[in-house]
C-alpha positions in Angstrom: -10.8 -15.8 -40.4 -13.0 -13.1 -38.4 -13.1 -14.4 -34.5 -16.8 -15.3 -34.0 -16.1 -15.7 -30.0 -15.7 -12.6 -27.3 -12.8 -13.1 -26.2 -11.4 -12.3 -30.2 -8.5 -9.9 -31.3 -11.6 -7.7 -32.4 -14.0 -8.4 -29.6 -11.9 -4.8 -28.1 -12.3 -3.2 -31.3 -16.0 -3.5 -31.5 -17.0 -2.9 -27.8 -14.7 0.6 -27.8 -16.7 2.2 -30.7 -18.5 5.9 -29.3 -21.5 6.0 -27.4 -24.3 7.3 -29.5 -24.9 10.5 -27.0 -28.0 11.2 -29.3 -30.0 8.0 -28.0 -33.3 8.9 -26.9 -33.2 7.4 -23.2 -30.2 9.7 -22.3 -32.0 13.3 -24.0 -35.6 12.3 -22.4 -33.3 11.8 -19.1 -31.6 15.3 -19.7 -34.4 17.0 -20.0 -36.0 15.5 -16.6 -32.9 16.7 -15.0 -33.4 19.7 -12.7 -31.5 23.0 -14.1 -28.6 24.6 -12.2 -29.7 27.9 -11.0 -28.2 30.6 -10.5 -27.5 32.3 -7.3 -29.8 35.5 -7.8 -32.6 32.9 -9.1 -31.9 31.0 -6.1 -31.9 33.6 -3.8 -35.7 34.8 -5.1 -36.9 31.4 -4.9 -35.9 31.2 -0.7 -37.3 34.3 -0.6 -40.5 33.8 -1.6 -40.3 30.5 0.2 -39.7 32.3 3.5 -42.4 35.0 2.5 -44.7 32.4 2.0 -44.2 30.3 5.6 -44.1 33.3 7.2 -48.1 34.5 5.7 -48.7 31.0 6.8 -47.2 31.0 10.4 -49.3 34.5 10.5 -52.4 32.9 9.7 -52.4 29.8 11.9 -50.8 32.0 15.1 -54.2 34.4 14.3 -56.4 31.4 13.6 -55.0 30.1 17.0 -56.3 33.7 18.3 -59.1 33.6 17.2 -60.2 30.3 18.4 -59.0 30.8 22.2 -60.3 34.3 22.0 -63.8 32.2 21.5 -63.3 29.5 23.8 -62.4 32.4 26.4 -65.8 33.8 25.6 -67.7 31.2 26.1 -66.4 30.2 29.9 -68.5 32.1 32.5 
């Protein structure tokens, strides 16, 4: 007489069996998840980062130049 209920003898057997660690969900989840880096890939990536706010912080201070430089022109 198999328990048919939950709380059976079996009911522990059958809810302990191995994950299936090939489902799709979990792989399509793996493969969203960001790689480690490494430090040397890291440390390119901040540089370039700061490289990048710096060409930017270069081009609004000379816009900001530019612009006063014009406004300081036109005043008599």
């Amino acid at each position: 007489m198999a328990p048919t209920t939950r709380n059976g003898p079996r009911s522990k057997l059958i809810e302990r069996r191995p994950r299936d660690h090939t489902s799709a969900p979990r792989a399509a989840a793996a493969a969203a998840a960001p790689r480690t880096l490494n430090a040397a890939e890291r440390k390119r990536i901040i540089e370039a980062r700061r490289l990048r706010e710096a060409e930017e912080k270069a081009q609004k201070d000379a816009d900001v130049r530019s612009k006063t430089a014009a406004i300081m022109a036109s005043q008599p």
